[in-house]
C-alpha positions in Angstrom: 0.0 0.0 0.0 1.1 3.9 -0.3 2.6 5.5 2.8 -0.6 7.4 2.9 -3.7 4.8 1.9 -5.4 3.6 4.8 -6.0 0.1 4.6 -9.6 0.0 4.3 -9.9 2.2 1.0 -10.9 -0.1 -1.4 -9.7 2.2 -4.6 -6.3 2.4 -2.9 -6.2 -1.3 -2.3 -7.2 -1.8 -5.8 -4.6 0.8 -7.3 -2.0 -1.6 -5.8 -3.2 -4.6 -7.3 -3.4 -3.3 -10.5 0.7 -2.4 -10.5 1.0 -6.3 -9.8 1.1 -7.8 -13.7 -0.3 -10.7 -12.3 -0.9 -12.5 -15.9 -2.0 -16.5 -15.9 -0.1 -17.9 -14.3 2.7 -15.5 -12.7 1.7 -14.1 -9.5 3.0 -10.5 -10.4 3.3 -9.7 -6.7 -0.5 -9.4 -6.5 -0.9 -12.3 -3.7 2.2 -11.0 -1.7 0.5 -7.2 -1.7 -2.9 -9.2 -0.3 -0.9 -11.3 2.2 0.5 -8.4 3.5 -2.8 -6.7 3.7 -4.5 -9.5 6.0 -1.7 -10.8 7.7 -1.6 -7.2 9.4 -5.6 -7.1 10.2 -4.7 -10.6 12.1 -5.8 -13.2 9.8 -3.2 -16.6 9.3 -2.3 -17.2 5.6 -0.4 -20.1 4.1 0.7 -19.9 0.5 -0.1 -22.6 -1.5 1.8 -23.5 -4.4 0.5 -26.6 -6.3 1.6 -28.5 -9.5 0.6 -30.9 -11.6 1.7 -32.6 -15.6 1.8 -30.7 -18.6 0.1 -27.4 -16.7 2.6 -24.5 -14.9 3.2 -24.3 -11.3 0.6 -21.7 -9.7 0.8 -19.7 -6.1 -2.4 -19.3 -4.2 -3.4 -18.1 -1.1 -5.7 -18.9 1.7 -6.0 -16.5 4.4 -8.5 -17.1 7.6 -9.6 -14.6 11.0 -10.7 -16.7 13.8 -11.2 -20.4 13.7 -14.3 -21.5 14.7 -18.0 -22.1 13.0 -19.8 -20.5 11.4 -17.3 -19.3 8.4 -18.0 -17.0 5.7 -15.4 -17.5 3.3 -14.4 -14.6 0.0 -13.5 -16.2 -2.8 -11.8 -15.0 -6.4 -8.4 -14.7 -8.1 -5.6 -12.2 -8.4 -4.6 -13.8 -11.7 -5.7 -11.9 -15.1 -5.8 -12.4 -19.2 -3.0 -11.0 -21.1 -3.6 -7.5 -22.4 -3.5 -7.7 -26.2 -1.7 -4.9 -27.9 -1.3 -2.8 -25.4 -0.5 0.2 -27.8 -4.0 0.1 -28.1 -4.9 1.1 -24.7 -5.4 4.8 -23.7 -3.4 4.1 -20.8 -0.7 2.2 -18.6 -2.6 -1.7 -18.4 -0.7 -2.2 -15.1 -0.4 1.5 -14.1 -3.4 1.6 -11.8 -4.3 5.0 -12.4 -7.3 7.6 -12.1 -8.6 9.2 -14.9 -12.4 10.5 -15.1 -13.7 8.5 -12.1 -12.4 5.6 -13.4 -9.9 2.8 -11.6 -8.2 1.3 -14.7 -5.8 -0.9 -15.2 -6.1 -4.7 -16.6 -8.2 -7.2 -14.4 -9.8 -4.0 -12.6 -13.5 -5.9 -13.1 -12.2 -9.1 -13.5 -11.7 -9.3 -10.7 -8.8 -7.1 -8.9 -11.4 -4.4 -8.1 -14.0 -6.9 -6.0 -10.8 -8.5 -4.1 -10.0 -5.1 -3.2 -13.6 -4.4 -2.1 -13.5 -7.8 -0.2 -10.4 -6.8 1.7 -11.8 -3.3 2.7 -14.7 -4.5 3.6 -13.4 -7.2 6.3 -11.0 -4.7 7.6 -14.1 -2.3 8.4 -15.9 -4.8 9.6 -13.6 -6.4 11.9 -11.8 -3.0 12.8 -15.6 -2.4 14.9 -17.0 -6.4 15.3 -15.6 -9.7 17.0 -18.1 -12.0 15.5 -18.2 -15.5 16.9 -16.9 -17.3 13.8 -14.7 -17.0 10.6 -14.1 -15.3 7.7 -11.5 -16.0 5.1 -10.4 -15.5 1.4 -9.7 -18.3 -0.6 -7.8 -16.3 -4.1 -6.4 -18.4 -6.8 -4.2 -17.4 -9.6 -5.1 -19.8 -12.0 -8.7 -18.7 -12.9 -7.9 -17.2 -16.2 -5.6 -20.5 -17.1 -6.1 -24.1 -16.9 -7.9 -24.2 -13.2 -6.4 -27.1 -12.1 -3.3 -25.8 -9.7 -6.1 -23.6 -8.0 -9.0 -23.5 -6.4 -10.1 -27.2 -6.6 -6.6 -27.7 -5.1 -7.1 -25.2 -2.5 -10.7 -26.7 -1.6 -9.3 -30.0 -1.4 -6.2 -29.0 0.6 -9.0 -27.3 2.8 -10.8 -30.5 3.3 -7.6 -32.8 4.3 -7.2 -30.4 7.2 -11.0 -30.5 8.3 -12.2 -26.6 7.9 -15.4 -26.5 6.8 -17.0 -23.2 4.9 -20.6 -22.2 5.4 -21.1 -20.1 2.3 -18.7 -18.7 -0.1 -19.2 -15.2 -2.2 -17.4 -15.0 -5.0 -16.7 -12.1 -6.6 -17.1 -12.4 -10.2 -18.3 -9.0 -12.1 -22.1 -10.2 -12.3 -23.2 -7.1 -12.6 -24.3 -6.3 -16.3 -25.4 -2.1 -16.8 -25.5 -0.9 -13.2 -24.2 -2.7 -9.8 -26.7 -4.9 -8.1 -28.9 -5.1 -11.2 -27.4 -9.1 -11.2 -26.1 -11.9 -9.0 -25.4 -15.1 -10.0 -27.0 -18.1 -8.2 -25.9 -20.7 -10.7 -24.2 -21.9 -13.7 -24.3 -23.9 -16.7 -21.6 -26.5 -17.6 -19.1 -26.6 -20.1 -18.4 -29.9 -22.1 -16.0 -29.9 -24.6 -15.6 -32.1 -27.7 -12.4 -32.8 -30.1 -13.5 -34.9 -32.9 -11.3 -36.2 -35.7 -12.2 -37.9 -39.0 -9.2 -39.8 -40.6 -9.0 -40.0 -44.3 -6.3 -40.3 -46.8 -4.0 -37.9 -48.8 -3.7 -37.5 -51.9 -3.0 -35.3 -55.3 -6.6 -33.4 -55.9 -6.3 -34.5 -59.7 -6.4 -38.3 -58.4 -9.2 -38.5 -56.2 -10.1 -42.6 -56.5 -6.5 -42.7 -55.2 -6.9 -40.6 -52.0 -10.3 -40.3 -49.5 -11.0 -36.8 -48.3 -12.0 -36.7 -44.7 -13.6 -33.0 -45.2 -17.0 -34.2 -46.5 -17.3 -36.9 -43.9 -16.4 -34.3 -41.1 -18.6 -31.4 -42.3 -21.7 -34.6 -42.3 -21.0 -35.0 -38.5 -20.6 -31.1 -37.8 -24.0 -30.7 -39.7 -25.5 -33.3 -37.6 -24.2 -31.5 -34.2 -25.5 -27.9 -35.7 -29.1 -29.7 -36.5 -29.1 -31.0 -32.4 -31.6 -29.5 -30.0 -30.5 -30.5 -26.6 -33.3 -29.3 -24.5 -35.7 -25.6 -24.0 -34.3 -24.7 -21.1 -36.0 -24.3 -17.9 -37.6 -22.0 -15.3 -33.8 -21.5 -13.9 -31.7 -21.8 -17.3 -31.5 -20.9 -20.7 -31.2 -23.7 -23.4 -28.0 -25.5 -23.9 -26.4 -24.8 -26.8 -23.5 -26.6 -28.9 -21.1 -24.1 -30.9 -18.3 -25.3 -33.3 -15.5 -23.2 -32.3 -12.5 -24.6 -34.3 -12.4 -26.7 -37.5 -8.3 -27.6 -38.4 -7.2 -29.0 -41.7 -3.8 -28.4 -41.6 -3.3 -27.9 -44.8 -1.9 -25.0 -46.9 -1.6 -26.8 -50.6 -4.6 -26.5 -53.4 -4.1 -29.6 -54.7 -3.2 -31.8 -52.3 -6.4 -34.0 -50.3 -5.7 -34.0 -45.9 -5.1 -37.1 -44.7 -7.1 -35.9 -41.5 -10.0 -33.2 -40.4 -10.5 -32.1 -37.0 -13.1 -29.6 -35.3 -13.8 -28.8 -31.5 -17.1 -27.8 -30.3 -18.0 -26.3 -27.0 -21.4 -26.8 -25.1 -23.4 -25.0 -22.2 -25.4 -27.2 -21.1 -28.1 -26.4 -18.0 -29.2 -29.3 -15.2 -31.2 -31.2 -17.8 -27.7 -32.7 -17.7 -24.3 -33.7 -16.7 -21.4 -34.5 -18.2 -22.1 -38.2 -18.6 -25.5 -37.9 -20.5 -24.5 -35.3 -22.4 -21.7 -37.4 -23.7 -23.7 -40.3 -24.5 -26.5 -38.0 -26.7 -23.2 -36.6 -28.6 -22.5 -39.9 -29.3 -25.5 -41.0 -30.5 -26.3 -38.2 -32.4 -22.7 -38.5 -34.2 -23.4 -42.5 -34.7 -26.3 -41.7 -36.9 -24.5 -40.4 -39.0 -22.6 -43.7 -39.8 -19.3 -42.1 -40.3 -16.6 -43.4 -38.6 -14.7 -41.0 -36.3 -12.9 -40.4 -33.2 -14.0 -38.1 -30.2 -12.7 -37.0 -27.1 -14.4 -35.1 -24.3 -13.9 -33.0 -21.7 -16.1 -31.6 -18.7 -15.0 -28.6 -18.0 -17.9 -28.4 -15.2 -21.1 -29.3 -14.0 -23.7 -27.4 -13.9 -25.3 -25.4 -10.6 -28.1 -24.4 -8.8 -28.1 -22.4 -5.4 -32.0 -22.6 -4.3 -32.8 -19.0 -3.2 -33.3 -18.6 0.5 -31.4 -17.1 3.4 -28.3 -16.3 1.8 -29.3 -14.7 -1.2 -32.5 -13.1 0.7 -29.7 -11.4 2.5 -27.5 -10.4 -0.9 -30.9 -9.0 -2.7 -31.9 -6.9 0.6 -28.5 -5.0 1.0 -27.8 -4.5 -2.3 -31.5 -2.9 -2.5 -30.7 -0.7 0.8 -27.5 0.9 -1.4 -28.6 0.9 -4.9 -32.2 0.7 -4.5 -32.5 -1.9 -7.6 -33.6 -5.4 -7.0 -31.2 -8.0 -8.0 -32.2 -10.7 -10.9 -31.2 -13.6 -9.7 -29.5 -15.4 -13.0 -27.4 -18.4 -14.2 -26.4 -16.9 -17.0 -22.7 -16.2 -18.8 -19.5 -18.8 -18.7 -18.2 -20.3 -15.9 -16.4 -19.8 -13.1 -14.5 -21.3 -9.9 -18.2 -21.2 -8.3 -18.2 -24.8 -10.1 -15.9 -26.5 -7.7 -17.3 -24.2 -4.5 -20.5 -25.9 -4.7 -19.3 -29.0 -4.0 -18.6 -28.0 -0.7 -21.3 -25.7 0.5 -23.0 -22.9 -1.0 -22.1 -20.4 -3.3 -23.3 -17.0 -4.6 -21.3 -14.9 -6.8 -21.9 -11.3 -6.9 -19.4 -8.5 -8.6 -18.5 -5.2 -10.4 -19.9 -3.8 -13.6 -18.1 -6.4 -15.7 -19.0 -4.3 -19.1 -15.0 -4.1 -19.5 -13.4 -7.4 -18.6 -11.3 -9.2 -20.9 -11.3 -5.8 -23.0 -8.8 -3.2 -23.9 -9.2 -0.2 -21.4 -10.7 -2.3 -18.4 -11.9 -0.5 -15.8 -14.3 0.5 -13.1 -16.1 3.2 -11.4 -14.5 4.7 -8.3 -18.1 5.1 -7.4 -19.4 1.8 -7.7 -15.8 0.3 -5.9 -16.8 2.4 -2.7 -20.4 1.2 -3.0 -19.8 -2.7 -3.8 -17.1 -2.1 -0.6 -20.3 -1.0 1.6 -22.2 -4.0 0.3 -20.4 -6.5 1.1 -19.4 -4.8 4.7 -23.2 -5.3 4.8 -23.7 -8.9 4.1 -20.8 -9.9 6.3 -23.0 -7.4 9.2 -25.8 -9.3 8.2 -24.9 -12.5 8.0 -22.9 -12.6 11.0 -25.9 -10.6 12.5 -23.7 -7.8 14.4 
C-alpha cells in the first residue's frame, strides 16, 4: 500500500493490485500485496503453491480470521488475461491509475477491483465487530488459465485439514449495466468435444486414389449444428452446442488431408451432466454412420443455489444501497463457483463487468466504494452484528 492509503480504501487497495502484472499464471506480486494486507488485520495465511503434468506451477493463497464455526469464506483470483496490444490502450494496463472517475488498469472488473472491495470491507468490519466465527479468502491465480493448480486444489487442501466453509461469495463481475442489477445463483456447464475424421492424402487431380475426410467431417458437424439439446428451464437458458474450431492443416490446393478435426464447446443447463451429455453426442454423431474419433472433456457441471437465506440477505443489501432489486441469474460462462458448490453454498456477486477481458478495463470509483459498503453489509448481516 502507499505510505498514505489507509488500509480499508478499497480504490487504494485496488490501485496496488493493478501495478501487480499478475498475468496467468505468474503471481506479479499481486498475492504478496494481499498477504500483507490481512496478515496485518490478524488473519493466518499459508501460500499454496500446487503442481501438476503438462500445466505450470501456480501460487495461491488462503488466508482465515478466527477459527471457529460458522465461516464465511471470499473467494476470487488475483490472476488476469494478457492485455492484447497494449498500444492500443489509452493508458498504462498495469499503471493503476485515475482518470475521469475511473480505476483502470487490466483485471480492474475481472476481478482485482471486487478483491479489493472484499479486503476493505473485512478490515471495516472487523476493525468495529468480534463476530463468533470465521471469515476467510480463498484467491487463486489460476482462474484465467487451466484451473487445475487452483481452487479445486485449494478446496481440497481445505478439506484434508478438516475446515469446513458455510457459504462462499465469489466475486465475479455479475453485474451487467449498473451494480446490483445481477447476482449469479448458478451456472451452466461446459463440455467440450475434439473430434477427428481420418482419411487419406492424396493429389486433388487423383481422387479414387486418395479419400478426403472434409466431406465426412462437415456430415457429423451438420449433424451437431441440427441438435436440439433441451428448451431450457424456469432457472436456465437452453444448452447450446457451438463449433468453435475446424483444423485442416493444410496450406496446398491440390493436395487431399489425410485428416480433419473440429472442436465444439457446449453450455449445457441441469437437464444434464457430463455423462448424459456425452452419450447424446455420441449417439447423435453414430447416426451419421461415419466413422470418427472423439474426445471429451467436462470442464464443469452445472449449478443451482435454491434461493433462500443467503441470497435473501444479498438482494436486501444490495436494495438498501442501490435501490434496484437484484435478478437472480445463471447466465454467462463459468467460473470457480463450479468447484465451490461441492462444498457448501455459493453466490457470486461483482462489479460492472462491461469491460473485462477488453482493452481499457476499468471501473467506477463510485461503484468500488459502493460494492465495498455491500459487502461490509452482508458480512454485518450475516454474522448478525
Amino acid at each position: 500500500m502507499t505510505a498514505d492509503a489507509p488500509a480499508h480504501d478499497p480504490v487504494a487497495i485496488l490501485q496496488d493490485l493493478l501495478r501487480c502484472p499478475s498475468v496467468t499464471p505468474a503471481e506479479g506480486g499481486a498475492l504478496d500485496l494481499l498477504e500483507g494486507i490481512l496478515s496485518r488485520a490478524g488473519f493466518t495465511c499459508h501460500r499454496l503453491k500446487f503442481s501438476d503434468v503438462d500445466t505450470p506451477d501456480v501460487d495461491n493463497l488462503y488466508a482465515r480470521w478466527g477459527s471457529t464455526a460458522p465461516h464465511f469464506c471470499f473467494a476470487g483470483h488475483t490472476d488476469v488475461v494478457p492485455v492484447g496490444d497494449a498500444a492500443a490502450w489509452s493508458f498504462d494496463p498495469f499503471g493503476g491509475e485515475i482518470r475521469d472517475g475511473y480505476v483502470c488498469g487490466r483485471g480492474a472488473a475481472d476481478m482485482k477491483g471486487p478483491i479489493a472491495c472484499f479486503a476493505a470491507a473485512a478490515l471495516r468490519f472487523l476493525a468495529a465487530h468480534s463476530p463468533t466465527g470465521s471469515i476467510s479468502f480463498l484467491i487463486t491465480g489460476d482462474e484465467e488459465g487451466p484451473s487445475i493448480n487452483g481452487t479445486p486444489k485449494m478446496l481440497k487442501w481445505l478439506e484434508e485439514r478438516g475446515e469446513k466453509i458455510d457459504f462462499c461469495l465469489v466475486g465475479e463481475p455479475t453485474s451487467r449495466a449498473q451494480l446490483g442489477d445481477m447476482i449469479k445463483i448458478g451456472r451452466r456447464g461446459t463440455f467440450t468435444g475434439y473430434l477427428t475424421v481420418e482419411g487419406k492424402q492424396g493429389h486433388v487431380a487423383y481422387p479414387h486414389l486418395a479419400d478426403n475426410p472434409i466431406p465426412r467431417l462437415v456430415k457429423l458437424l451438420a449433424a451437431l449444428d441440427a441438435l436440439t439439446l433441451d428448451d431450457g428451464n424456469e432457472h436456465f437458458q437452453p444448452s447450446n452446442l457451438e463449433v468453435v474450431n475446424i483444423d485442416i492443416g493444410n496450406t496446398a490446393e491440390n493436395v487431399i488431408p489425410a485428416r480433419a478435426r473440429a472442436t465444439f464447446n457446449i453450455r449445457f443447463n441441469d437437464h444434464w451432466n457430463g455423462k448424459t451429455l456425452e452419450a447424446k453426442i455420441r449417439a447423435t454423431l453414430d447416426a451419421a454412420q461415419v466413422p470418427y474419433d472423439l474426445r471429451t472433456r467436462t470442464g464443469g457441471e452445472s449449478f443451482y443455489t435454491a434461493p433462500g437465506a443467503h441470497s435473501d440477505l444479498i438482494v436486501e443489501v444490495i436494495k438498501k444501497h442501490t435501490g434496484r432489486a437484484p435478478e437472480l441469474s445463471t447466465s454467462g460462462g463459468t467460473s470457480d463457483a463450479r468447484y465451490i458448490k461441492n462444498y457448501c453454498p455459493v453466490i457470486e456477486f461483482g462489479i460492472v463487468g462491461e469491460t473485462m477481458h477488453k482493452t481499457d478495463e476499468r471501473v467506477a470509483v463510485s461503484d468500488m466504494h459502493a460494492l465495498a459498503g455491500i459487502y461490509l453489509d452482508i458480512l454485518k448481516g450475516w454474522f448478525k452484528t
